[in-house]
Each structure stands twice: as structure tokens, then as C-alpha cells.
DSSP file (Angstrom, degrees, kcal/mol; ACC not computed):
  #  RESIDUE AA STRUCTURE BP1 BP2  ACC     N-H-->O    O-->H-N    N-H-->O    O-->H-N    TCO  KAPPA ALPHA  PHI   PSI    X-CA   Y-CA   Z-CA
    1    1 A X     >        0   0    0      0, 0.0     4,-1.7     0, 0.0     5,-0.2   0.000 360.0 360.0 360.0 -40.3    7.6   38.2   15.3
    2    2 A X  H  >  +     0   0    0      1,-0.2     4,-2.0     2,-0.2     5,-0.3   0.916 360.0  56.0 -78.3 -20.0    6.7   38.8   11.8
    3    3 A X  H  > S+     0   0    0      2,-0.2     4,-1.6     3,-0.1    -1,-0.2   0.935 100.8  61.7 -42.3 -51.1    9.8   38.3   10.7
    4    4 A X  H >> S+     0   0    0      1,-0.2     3,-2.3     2,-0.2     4,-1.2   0.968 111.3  41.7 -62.6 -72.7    9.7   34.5   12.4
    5    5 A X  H 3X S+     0   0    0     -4,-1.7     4,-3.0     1,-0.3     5,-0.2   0.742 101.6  61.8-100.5 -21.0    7.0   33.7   10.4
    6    6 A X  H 3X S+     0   0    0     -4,-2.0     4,-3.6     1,-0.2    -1,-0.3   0.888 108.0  47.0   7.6 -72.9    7.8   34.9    7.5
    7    7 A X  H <X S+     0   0    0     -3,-2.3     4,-2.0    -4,-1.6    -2,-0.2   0.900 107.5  57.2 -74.3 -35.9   10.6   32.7    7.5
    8    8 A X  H  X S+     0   0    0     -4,-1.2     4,-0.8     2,-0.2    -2,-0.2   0.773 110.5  44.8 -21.2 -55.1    8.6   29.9    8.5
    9    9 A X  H >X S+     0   0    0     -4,-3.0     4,-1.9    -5,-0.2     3,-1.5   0.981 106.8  57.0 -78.7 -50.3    6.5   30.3    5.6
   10   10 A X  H 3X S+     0   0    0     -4,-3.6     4,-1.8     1,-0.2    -2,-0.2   0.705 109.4  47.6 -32.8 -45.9    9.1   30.8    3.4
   11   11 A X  H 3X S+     0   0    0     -4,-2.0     4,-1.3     1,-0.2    -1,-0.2   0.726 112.8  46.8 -57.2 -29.2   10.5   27.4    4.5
   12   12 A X  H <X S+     0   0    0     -3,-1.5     4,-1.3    -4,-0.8    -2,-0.2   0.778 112.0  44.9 -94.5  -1.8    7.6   25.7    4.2
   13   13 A X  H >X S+     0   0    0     -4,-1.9     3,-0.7     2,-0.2     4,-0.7   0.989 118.3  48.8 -60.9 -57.4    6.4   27.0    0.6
   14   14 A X  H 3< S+     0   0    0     -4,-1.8     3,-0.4     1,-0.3     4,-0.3   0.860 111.2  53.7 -69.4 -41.9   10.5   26.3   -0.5
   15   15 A X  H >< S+     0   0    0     -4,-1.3     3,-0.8     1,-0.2    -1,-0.3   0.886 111.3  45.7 -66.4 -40.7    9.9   22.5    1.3
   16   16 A X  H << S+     0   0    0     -4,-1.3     3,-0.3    -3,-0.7    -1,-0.2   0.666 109.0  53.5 -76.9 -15.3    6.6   21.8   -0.9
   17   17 A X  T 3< S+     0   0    0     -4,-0.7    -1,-0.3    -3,-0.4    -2,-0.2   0.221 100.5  54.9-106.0  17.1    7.9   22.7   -3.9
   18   18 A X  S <  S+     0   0    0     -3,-0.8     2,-0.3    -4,-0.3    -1,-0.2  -0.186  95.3  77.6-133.4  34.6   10.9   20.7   -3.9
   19   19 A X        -     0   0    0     -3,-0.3     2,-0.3    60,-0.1    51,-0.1  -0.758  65.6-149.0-123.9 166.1    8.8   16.9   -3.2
   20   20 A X        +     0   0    0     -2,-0.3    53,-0.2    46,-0.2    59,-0.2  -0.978  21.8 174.4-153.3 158.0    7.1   15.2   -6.2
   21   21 A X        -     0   0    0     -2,-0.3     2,-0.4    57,-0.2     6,-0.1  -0.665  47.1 -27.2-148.7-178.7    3.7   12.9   -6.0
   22   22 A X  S  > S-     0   0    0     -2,-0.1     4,-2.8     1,-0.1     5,-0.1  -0.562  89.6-117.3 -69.0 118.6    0.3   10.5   -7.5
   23   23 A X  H  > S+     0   0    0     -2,-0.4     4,-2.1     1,-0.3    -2,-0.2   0.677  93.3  26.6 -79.5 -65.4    1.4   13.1   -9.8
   24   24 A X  H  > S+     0   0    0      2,-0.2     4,-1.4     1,-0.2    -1,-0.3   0.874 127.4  39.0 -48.0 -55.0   -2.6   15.1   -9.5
   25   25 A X  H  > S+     0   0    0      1,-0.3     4,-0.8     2,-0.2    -2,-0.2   0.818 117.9  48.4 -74.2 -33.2   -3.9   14.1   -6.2
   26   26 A X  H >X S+     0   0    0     -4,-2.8     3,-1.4     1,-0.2     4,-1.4   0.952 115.5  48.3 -73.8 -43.2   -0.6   14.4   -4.6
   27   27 A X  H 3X S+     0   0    0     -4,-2.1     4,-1.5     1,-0.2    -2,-0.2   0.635 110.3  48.9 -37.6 -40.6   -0.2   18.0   -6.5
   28   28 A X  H 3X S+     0   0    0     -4,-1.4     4,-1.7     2,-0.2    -1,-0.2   0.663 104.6  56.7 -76.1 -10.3   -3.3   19.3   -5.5
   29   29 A X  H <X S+     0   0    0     -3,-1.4     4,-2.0    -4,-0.8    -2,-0.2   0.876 113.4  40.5 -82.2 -35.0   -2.7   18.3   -2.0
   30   30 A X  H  X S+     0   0    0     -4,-1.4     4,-2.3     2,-0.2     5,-0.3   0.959 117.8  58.4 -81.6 -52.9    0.8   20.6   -1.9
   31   31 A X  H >X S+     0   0    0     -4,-1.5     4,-0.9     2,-0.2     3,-0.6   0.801 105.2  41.9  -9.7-102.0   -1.5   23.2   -4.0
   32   32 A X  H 3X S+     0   0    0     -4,-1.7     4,-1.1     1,-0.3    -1,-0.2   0.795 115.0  50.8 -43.1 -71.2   -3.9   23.5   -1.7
   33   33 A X  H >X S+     0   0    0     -4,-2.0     3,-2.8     1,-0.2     4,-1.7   0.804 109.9  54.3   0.6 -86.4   -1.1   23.7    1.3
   34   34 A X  H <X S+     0   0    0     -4,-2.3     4,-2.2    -3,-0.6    -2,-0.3   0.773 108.2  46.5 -49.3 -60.9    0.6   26.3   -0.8
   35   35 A X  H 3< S+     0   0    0     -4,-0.9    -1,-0.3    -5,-0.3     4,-0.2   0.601 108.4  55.5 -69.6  -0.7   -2.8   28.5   -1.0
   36   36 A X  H XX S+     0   0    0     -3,-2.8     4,-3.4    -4,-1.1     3,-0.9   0.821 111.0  49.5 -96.5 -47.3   -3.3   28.0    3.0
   37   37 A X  H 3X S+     0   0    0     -4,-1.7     4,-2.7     1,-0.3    -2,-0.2   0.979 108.1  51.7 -55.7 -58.1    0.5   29.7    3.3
   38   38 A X  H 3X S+     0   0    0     -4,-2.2     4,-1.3     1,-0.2    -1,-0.3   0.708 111.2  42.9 -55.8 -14.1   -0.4   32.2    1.2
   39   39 A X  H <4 S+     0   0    0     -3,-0.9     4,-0.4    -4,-0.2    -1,-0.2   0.876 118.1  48.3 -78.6 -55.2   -3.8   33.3    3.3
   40   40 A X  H >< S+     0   0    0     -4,-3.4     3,-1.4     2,-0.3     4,-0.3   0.913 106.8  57.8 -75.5 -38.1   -1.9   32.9    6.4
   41   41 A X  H >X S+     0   0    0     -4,-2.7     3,-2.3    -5,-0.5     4,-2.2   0.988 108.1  49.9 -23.4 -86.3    1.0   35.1    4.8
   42   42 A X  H 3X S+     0   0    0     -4,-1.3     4,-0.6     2,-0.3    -1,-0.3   0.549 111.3  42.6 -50.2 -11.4   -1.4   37.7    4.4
   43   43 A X  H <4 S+     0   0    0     -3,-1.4     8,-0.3    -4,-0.4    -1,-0.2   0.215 106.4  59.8-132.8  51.7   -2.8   37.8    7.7
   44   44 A X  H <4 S+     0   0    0     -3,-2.3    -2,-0.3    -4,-0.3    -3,-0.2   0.283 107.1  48.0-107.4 -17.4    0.3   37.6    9.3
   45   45 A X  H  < S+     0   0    0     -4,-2.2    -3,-0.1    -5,-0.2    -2,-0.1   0.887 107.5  55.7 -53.7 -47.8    1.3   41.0    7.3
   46   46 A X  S  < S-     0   0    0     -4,-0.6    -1,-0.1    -5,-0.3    -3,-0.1   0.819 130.8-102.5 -75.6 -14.7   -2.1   42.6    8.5
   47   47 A X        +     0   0    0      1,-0.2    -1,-0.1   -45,-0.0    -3,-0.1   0.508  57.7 168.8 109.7  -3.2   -0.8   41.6   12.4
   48   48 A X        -     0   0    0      1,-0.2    -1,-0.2    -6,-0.1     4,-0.1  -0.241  15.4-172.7 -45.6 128.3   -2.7   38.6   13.0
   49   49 A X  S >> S+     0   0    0      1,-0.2     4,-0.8     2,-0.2     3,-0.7   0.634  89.2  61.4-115.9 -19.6   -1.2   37.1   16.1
   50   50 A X  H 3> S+     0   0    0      1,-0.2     4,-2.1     2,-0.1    -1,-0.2   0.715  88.2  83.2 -67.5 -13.6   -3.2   34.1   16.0
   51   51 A X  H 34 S+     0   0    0     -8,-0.3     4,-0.3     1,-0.2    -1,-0.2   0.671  85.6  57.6 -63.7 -27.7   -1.0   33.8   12.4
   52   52 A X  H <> S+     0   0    0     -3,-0.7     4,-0.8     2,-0.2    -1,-0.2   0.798 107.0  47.0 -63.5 -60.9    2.2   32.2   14.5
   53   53 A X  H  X S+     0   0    0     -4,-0.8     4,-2.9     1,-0.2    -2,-0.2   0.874 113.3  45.6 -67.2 -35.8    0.1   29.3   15.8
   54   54 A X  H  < S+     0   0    0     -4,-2.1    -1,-0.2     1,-0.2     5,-0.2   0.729 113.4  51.6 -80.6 -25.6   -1.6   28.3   12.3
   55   55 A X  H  4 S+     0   0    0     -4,-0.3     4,-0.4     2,-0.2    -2,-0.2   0.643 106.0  52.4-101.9  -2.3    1.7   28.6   10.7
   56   56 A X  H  X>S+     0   0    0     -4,-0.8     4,-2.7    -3,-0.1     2,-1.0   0.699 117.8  40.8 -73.8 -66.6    3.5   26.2   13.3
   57   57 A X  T  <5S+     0   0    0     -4,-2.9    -2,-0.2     2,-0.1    -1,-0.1   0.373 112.8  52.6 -86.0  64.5    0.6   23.7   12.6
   58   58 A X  T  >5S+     0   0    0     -2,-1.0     4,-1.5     3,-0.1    -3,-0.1   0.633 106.1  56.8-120.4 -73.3    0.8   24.4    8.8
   59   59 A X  H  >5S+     0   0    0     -4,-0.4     4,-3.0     2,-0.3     3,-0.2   0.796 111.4  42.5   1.7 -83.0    4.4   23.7    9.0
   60   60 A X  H  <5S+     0   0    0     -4,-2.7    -1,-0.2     1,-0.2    -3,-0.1   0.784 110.0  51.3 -37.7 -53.8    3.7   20.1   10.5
   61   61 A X  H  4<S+     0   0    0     -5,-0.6     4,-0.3     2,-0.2    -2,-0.3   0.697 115.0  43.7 -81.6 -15.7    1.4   19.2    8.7
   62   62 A X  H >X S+     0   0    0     -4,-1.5     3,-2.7     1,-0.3     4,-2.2   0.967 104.3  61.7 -78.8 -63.9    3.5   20.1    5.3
   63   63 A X  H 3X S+     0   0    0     -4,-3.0     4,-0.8     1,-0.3    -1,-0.3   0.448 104.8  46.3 -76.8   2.8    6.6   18.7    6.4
   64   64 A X  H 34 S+     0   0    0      2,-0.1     4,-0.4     3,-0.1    -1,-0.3   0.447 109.6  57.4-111.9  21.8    5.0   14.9    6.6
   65   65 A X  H <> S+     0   0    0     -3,-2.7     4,-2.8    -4,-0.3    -2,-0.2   0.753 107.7  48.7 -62.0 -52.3    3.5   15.5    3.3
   66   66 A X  H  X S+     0   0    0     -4,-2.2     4,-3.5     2,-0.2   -46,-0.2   0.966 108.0  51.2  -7.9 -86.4    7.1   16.1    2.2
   67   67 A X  H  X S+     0   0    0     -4,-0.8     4,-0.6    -5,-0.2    -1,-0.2   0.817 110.8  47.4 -38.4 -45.7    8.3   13.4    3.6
   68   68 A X  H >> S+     0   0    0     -4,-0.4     4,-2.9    -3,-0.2     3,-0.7   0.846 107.4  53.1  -7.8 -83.5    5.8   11.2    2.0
   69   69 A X  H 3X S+     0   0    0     -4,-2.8     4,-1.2     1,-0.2    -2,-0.2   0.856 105.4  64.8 -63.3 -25.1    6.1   12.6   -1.4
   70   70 A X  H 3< S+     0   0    0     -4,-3.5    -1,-0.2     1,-0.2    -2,-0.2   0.722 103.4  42.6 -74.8 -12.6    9.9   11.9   -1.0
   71   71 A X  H << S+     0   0    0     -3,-0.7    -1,-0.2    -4,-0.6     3,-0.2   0.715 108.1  51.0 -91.9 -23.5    9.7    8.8   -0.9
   72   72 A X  H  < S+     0   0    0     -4,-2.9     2,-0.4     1,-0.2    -2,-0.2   0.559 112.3  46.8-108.5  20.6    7.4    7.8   -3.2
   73   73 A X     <  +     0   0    0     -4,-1.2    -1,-0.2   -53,-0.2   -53,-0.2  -0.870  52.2 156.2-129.9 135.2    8.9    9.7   -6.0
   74   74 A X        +     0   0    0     -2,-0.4     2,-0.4    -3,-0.2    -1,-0.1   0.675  43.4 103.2-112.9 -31.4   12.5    9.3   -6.3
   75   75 A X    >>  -     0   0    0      1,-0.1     4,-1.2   -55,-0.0     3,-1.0  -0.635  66.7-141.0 -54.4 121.1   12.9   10.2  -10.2
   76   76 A X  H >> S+     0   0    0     -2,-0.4     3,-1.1     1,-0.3     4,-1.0   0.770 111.0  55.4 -53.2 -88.5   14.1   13.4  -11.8
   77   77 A X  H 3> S+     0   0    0      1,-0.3     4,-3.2     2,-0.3     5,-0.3   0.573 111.2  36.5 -43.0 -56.0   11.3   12.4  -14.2
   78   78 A X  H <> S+     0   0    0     -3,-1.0     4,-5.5     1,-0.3     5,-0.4   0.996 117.4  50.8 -65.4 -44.4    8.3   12.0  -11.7
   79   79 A X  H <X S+     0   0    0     -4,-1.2     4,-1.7    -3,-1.1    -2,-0.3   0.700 107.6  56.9 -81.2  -6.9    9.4   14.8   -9.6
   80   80 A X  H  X S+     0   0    0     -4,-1.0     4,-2.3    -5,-0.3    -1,-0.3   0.976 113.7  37.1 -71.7 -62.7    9.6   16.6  -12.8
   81   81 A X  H >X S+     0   0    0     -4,-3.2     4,-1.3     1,-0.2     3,-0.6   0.942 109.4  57.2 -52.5 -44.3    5.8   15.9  -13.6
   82   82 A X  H >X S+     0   0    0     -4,-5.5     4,-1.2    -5,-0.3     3,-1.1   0.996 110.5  53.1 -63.8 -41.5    4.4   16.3   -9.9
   83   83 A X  H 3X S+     0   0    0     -4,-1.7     4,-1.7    -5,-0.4     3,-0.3   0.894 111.9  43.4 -57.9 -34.7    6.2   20.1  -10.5
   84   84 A X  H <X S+     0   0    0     -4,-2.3     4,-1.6    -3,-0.6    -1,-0.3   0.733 115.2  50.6 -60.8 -38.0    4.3   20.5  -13.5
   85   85 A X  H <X S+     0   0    0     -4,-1.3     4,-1.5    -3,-1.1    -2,-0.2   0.598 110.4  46.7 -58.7 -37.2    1.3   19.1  -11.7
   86   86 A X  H  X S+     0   0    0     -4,-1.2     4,-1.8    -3,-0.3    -2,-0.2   0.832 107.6  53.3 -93.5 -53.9    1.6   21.3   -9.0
   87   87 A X  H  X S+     0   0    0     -4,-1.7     4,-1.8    -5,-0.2    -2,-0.2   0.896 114.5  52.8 -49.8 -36.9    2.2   24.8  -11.3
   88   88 A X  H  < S+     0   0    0     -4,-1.6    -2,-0.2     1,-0.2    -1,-0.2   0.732 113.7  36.4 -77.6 -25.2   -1.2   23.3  -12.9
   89   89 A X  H >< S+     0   0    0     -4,-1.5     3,-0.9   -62,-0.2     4,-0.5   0.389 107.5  69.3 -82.0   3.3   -3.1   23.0   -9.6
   90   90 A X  H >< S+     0   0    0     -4,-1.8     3,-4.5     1,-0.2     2,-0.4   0.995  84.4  70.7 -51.2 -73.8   -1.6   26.1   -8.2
   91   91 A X  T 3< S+     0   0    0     -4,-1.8    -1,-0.2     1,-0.3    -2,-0.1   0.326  87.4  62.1 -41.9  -1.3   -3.4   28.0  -10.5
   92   92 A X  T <  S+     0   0    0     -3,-0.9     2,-0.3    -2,-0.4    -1,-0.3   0.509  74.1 105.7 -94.8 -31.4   -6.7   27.4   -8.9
   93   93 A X    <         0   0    0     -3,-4.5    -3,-0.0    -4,-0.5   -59,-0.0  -0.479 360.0 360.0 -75.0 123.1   -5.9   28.9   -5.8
   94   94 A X              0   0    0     -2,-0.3    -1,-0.2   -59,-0.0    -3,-0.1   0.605 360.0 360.0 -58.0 360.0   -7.6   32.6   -5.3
């Protein structure tokens, strides 16, 4: 079971980081995402069984932010800045 989510998160981290957006608010929005995978990461290590259910809707809610962002940037250039955007709100995240 930890294995499944594991790989779950792994897809959705790898899924957020590969969109690009209104280059801060959309960056802080995959940010913020990104820091909720990482929490839930961690208490799906410690054995948290309730960690499976938050990381379906985690999952959900990432992938139509994905979608989203893919459509409204479609340039190597924006998606270059929302990645830059993203490294910069990242950092924020405990």
C-alpha cells in the first residue's frame, strides 16, 4: 500500500511540474499542491492509512490544474518562466 502511493505521489509531483501558468498565481497554486504532496508523503511513510484517500483527492484536484495550465500556456517560453516561477514559490513551502 505504501508503495501505491508513493507512486501516486510521484505521478502527481512529475504531472505539476511539467504544466506552465499566470506565470505567479498559477505557480504558487502548483507550489502550494507540491507542499500538500510532500506532507502527505511524509505521513504516508509514518503509516497513515487515511494518507491513500488524501492522495486520491490530491491527485484530482492536481490533474485539472494540469490540464488548465496546459492549455493556457503552450510556449517553450512561458512554460519556461511558470518553471522558474514555480522553483521561486516552491521555496516557501516548510
Amino acid at each position: 500500500m505504501k508503495k501505491r502511493i508513493q507512486i501516486l505521489l510521484i505521478a502527481v509531483i512529475t504531472s505539476l511540474s511539467s504544466c506552465g501558468g499566470s506565470i505567479e498565481s498559477d505557480a504558487k497554486k502548483v507550489a502550494e499542491l507540491q507542499c500538500e504532496v510532500k506532507e502527505l508523503a511524509q505521513k504516508a511513510l509514518s503509516g497513515d492509512q487515511s494518507a491513500l484517500s488524501e492522495s486520491q483527492k490530491l491527485a484530482n484536484k492536481a490533474n485539472t490544474l494540469t490540464q488548465q495550465l496546459q492549455k493556457k500556456y503552450t510556449t517553450i517560453e512561458d512554460r519556461q518562466k511558470f518553471q522558474q516561477a514555480i522553483i521561486k514559490a516552491s521555496q516557501k513551502c516548510n
